[in-house]
N, C-alpha and C positions, 0 to 999 in steps of 0.2 A: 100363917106366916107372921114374920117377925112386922113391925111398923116401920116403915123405908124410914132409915137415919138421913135424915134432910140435915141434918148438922155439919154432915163430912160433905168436902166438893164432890164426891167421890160418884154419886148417885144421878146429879145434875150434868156434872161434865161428861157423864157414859152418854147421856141422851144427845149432846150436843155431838153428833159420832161424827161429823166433820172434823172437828174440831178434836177429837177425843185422836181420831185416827191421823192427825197431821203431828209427824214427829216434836216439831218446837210448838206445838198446839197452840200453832194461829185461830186467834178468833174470827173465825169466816163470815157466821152472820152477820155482825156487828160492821166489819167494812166494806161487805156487801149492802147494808142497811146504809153506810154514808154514802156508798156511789148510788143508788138509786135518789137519793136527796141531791147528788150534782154534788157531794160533799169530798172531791177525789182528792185533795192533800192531807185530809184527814183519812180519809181509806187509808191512804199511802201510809202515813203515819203509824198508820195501826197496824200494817205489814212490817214496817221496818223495825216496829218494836222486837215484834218477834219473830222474823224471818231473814231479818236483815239484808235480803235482796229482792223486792217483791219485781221490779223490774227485769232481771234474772228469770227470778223462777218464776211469774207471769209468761215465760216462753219455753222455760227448757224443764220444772217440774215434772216428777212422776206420777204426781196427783192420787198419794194415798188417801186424799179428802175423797173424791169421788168419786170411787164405790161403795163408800160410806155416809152417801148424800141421802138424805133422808124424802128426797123428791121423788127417790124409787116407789114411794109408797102411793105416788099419784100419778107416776108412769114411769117408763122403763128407761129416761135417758135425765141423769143427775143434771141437776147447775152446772155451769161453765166455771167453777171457782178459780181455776186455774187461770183462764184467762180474762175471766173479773179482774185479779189481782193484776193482769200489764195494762189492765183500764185507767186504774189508778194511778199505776207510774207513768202510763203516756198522757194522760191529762191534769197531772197535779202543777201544781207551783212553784216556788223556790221554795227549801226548805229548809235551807239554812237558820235562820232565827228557832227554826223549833227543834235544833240537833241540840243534844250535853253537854253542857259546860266542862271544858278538861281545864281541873286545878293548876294553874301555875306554881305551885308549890307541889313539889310531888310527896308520894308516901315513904320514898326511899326504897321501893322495892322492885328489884328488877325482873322481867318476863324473859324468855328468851322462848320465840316460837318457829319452830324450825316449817318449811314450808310456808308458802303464801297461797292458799286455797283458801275454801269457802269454811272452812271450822276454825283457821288460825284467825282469819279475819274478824271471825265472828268473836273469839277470846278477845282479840285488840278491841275489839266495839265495846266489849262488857267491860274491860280493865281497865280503858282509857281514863272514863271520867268518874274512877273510884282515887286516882291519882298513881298508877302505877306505870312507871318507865317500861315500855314495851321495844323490843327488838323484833323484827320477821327476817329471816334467811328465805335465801331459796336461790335455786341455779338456774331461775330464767329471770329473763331482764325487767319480766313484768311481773305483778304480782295478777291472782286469779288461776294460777294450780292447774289442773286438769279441765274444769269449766273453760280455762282460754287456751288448752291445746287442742282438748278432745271434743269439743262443741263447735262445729261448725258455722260460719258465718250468716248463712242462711238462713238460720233458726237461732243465732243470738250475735246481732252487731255488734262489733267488738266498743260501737261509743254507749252501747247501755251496761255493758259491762263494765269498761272505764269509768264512767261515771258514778256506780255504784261502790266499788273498790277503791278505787278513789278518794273518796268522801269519807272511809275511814282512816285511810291512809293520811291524810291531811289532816286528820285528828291528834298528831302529835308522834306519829309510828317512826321510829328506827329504822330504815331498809338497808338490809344489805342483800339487795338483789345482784346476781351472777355469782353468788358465793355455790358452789356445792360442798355441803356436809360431810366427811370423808372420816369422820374420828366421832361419836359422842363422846370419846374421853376426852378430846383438845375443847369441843364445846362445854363441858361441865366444868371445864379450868376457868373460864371466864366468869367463876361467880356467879352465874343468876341465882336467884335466889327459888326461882319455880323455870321447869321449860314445859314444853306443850308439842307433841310432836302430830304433823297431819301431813306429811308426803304423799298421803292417798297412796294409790295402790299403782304404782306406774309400771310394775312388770310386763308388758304383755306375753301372754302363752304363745307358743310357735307349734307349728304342728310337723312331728319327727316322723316321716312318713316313708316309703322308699320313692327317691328321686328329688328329698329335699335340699339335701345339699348341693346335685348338683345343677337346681332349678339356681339358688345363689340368690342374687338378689333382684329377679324376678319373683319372688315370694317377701312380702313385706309382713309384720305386723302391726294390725289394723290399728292400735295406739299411737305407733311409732310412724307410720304414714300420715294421719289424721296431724299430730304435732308438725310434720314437716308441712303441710298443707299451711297451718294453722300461721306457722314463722316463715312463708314464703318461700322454704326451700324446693316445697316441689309444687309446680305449678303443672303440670300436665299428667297425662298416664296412657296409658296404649288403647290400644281398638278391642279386644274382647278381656274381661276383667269378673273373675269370680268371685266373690266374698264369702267364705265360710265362717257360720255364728246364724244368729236367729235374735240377737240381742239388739240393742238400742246404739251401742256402739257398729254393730254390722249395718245397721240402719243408713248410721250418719256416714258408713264407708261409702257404699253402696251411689248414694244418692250425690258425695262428692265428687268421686267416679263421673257420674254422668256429668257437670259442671266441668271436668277437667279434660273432656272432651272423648270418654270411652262412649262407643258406638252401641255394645254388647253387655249388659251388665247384670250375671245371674246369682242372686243368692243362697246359696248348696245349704241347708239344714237336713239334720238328722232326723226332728219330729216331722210332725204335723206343723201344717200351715197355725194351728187354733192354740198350739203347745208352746211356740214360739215364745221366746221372754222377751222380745220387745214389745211397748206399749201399743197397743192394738193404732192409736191414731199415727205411731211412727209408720207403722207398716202400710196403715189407705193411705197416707201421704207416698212413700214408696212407690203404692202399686200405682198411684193416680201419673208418678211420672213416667211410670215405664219400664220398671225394673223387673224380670223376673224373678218369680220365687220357685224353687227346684226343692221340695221337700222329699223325706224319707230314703235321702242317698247319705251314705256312710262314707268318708273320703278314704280312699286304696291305696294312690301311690299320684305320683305327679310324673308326668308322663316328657320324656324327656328326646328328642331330636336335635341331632347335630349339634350337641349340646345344650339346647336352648329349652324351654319350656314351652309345648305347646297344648298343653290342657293337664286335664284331671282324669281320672277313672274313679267310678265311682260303688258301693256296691248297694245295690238296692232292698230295704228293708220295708216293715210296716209295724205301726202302732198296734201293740197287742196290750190289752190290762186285766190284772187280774180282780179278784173282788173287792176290794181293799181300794182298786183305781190304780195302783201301782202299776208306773209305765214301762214294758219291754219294747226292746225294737230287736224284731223277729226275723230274720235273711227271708226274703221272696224266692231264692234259686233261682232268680234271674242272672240273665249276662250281665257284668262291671258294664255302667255308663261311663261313654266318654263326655267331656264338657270341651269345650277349646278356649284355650285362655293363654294370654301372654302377660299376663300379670292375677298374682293370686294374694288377696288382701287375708290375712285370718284374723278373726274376731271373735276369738272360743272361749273368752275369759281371762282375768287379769289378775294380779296377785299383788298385794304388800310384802315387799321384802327390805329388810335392815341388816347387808353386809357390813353397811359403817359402824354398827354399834357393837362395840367390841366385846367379849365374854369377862368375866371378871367385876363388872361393874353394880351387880347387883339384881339385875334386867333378868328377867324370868322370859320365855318363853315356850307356848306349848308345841305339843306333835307337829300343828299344821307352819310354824316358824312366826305363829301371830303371839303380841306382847299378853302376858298373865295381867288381868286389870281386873280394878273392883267392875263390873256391872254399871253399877247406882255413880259413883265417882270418879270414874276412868283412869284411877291411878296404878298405875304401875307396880312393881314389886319394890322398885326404890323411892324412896318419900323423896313427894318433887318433882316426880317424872310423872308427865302426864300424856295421854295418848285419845285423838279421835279423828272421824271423820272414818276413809276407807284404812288405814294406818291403825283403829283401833281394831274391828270385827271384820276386815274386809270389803272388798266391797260395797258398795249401797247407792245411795244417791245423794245429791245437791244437800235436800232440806231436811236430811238426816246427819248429814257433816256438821249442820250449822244447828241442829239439837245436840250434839256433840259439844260442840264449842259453846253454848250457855251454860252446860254441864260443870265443864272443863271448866272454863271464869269462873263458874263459884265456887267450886273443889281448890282451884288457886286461891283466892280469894280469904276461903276460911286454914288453907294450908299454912301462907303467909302470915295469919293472926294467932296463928296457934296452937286451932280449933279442929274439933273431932269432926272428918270430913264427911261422917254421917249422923253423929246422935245431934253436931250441932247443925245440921242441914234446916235451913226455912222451911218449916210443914205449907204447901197448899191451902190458900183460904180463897174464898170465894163473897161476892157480896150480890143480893138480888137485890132489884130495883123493882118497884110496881112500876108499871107502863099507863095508871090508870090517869086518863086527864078527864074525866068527866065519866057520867051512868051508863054510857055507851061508846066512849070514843077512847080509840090507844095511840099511845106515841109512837107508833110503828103501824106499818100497811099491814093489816091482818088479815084481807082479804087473798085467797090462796088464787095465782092466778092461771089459766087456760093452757095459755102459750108452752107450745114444744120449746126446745130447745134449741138456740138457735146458732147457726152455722157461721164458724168464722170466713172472712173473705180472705180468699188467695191472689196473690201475683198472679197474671198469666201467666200457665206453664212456660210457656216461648220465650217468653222475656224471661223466666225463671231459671231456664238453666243455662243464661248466657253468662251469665255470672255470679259466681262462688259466693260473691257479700251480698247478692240482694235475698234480702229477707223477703221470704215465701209467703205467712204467715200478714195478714197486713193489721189483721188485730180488730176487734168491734170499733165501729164509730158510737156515738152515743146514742143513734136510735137503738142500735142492736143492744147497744150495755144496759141502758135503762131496761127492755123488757126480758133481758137477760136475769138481771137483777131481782126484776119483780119475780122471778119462778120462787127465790127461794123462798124457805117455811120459816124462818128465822127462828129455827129449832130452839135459839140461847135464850129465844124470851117463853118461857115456865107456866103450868097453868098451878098454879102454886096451892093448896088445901088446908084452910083451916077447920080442925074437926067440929070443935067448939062452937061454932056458927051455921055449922049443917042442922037444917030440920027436914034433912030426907024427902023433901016433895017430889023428886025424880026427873024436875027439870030440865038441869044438865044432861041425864041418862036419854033424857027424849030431843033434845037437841043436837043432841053428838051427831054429826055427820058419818062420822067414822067406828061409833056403838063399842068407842074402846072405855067409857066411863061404867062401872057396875057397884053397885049396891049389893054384898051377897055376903052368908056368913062364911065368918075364915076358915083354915083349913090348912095343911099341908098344901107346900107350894106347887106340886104334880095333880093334886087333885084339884085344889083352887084353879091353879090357869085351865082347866080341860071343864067348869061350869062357868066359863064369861060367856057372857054374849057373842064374843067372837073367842073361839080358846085360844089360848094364847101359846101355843107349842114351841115357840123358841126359846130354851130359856136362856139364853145369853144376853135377850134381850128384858132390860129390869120391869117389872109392876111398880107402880106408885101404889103403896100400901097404908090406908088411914090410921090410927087411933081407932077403939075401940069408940061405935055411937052411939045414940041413946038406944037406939032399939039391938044392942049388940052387935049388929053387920059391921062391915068395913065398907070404906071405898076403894076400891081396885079399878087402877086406870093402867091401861097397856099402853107403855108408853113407847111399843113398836110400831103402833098405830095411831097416833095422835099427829096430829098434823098443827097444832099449836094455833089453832085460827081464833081461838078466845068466847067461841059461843056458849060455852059450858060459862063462863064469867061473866058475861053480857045477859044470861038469862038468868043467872041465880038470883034470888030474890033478898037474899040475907049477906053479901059480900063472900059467900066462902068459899068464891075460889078468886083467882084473882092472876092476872098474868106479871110477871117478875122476870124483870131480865138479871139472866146470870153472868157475873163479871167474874171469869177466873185469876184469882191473884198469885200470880206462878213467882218463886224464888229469884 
């Protein structure tokens, strides 16, 4: 094998797989490493750089960091990163003196960004204080998009999300909230000189069943209910209530339901309980209040009396796969179930749709009605036109809108100056830091600690579902944050190799806790990882690969197994290894 290129971030940042696997690639360790110091406005900080809502999504994240938490490798339940990060925003400071300067003298260029969700907000964060005149449209009175329709109060209060949105918004923003969008050609007559569009994906699906029409509007969709919830229009709902979906929006139906005073409340999915696309913690939360879950029924017709809707029929299937894992849902030949329901929420999926944007203008769109964009710079078919969030690829989440929109601000950015929105894009650099303060002592707790993982506190159920706004969730106090904290490995800080300083005593190799460091001659990389000490069979996961040493061997470190604890550098006798924390410096 070739020798790991340590030059490019490229190598460093794979191993930080928190971090690698969080869309705007929050550095976890590093504000998890301030809160275990009591450092929480600096945690905070370090979220808002690049997440721009860590209050937010400290409660309502999908948390693609962790299953890519690297604690797996010392047991089977990741850090709380998620909820580290509302540690920070509930115990930080003002922070005002440490937000951007926005230049009183502008650049002359104006934004125009249609929608106020979590990716428009995030473009206004980044262009604010480069000095550019920003506009946000949007046809609710507040800004916050779908996070403050379709996020329910109990699991995000509407003053941490004010607060948040807020805070950019008073950074110099333009609102013209209650406007709805109805022409992109009357909006491109306005001159902006860049727009940015992130309506998210507000369609909801309906399901065209026989007896839907004339169920009426006893069948709601679950977007469009969830928003009337959200703006006080509907404050109650009936005694037996179905939710069809398995999703994270079926979740939040489901569970509002019981708060609005339904007695009955079953969630109909087609898979398995285990297939289900809502996050496995939306669903114990769910089960813990009392919701039923009705898996492997297939919805038939809606079943209709004296006109009115009094349930479902359902038809009964099972999970069949074949080698591949590919999932069928197979008919049982059982009899249709019925369900009884006087109200039927549906939650099967949602779509981005642009009726307003008229044909002729340049706007490509493919088969599924979504805009033609670069990839890498979100731009459109017309120079100018910019697109992200669920408005770009459909669908996703929170802290993928708001990777969208750091995107999107710099593709403007360099649009507005020029510049080629990819040859002249910022290359990724990175800087390591030794952690070394002395022959044995690090500037981080290197000590890998014991402690499970540990369980956030809830409301009493009782008191929980007497009302819609109180939040369930009550969040770590600081015993729990502290030992919470301490699990993690602080994967960002490196056991870094210099060749040139090895004299091969095998120190390190007999130290390793984890027998992931080997001395062994090189080879093909199928053959190499199948002679370590432990073989190394994933290859998705990188070897640290030496320089050639005196005695020709390499050092081969599996860097799926290292746990970052510094014993290999605490016992080398000659400096050559040495722990470096990795600073990734992103665009």
């Amino acid at each position: 094998m070739k020798q790991t290129d340590t030059q490019s971030p490229e190598h460093f940042h794979k191993v930080v797989n928190c971090q690698y696997a969080c869309p705007a690639h929050t550095p976890v360790p590093e504000y998890i490493r301030l809160i275990a110091e009591r450092r929480y406005t600096d945690a905070y900080m370090v979220n808002w750089k690049s997440n721009v809502f860590p209050g937010v999504l400290g409660r309502v994240c999908d948390r693609p960091c962790e299953p890519a938490c690297r604690r797996s490798r010392v047991e089977e339940t990741p850090v709380a990163i998620c909820r580290l990060k509302r540690v920070a925003a509930d115990h930080k400071e003002d922070i005002s003196e440490r937000l951007p300067t926005i230049p009183t003298e502008k650049n002359g260029k104006r934004i125009g960004l249609i929608g106020a969700g979590p990716a428009s907000l995030t473009v206004a964060r980044d262009l604010l204080p480069l000095g550019y005149q920003v506009t946000i449209f949007d046809r609710d009175a507040k800004a916050g998009g779908m996070v403050r329709s379709q996020i329910p109060a109990f699991r995000l209060p509407e003053e941490v999300l004010d607060e948040e949105v807020d805070r950019i918004l008073d950074m110099g923003v333009e609102t013209r909230f209650g406007t709805d969008i109805t022409s992109m050609k009357l909006l491109l007559e306005e001159d902006f000189d860049a727009v940015f569009v992130g309506t998210g994906a507000p369609s909801g699906r309906d399901l065209k069943i026989p007896g839907r029409d004339e169920a009426g509007e006893q069948v709601q969709v679950g977007i469009n209910w969830l928003a009337g919830v959200a703006f006080g229009h509907i404050t109650e709902t009936t005694k037996n209530v179905i939710v069809l979906g398995g999703g994270n929006t079926a979740m939040d139906c489901c569970r509002t339901a019981l708060r609005l005073g339904a007695k009955a409340v079953n969630v109909v999915v087609r898979s398995s309980y285990e297939d289900m696309k809502a996050s496995p913690w939306e669903k114990d939360d769910a089960q813990a209040e009392g919701i039923t879950f009705v898996n492997h029924h297939v919805p038939k017709d809606y079943v209709i009396e004296d006109g009115k809707l009094v349930g479902m029929r359902f038809d009964v299937v099972e999970s069949v796969y074949d080698e591949k894992g590919k999932r069928s849902l197979v008919p049982t030949g059982q009899e249709p179930v019925f369900i009884a329901a006087d109200t039927v929420l549906v939650a099967i999926g949602q779509d981005a749709k642009f009726p307003w944007i008229e044909p002729g203008l340049g706007i490509e769109f493919d088969n599924w009605g979504m805009p033609v964009l670069n990839d890498q710079t979100l731009q459109s078919t017309r120079p100018g036109l910019f697109f992200g969030g669920d408005a770009a690829f459909g669908p996703e989440n929170v802290i993928t809108a708001v990777a969208h929109g750091h995107q999107a601000a710099l593709s403007i950015d360099l649009y507005c100056q020029g510049k080629d929105l990819v040859e002249d894009r910022p290359a990724e650099t990175y800087d390591l830091i030794s952690q070394k303060m002395g022959v044995h002592e690090w500037s981080y707790q290197n000590v890998v600690s014991n402690d499970e993982r540990q369980a956030v506190p809830h409301m009493d159920l009782s008191d929980a579902l007497q009302r819609i706004d109180a939040e369930v969730e009550l969040g770590f106090d600081e015993r729990l944050a502290l030992k919470e904290a301490a699990r993690c490995l602080s994967c960002d800080v490196h056991t870094v190799f210099t060749t040139n300083r090895c004299i091969e005593c095998g120190a390190c190799e007999d130290i390793c806790p984890m027998d992931c460091i080997n001395f062994t001659d090189n080879g093909e990389e199928q053959d190499l990882r199948s002679r370590l000490r432990v073989p190394a069979c994933d290859s998705n996961e990188d070897l640290y690969v030496s320089a050639d040493l005196k005695t020709g061997q390499v050092m081969v470190k599996d860097e799926d197994l290292c746990l970052h604890c510094g014993l290999c550098a605490e016992r080398c006798p000659t400096g050559a290894w040495d722990m470096q924390k990795f600073i990734l410096k992103l665009a």
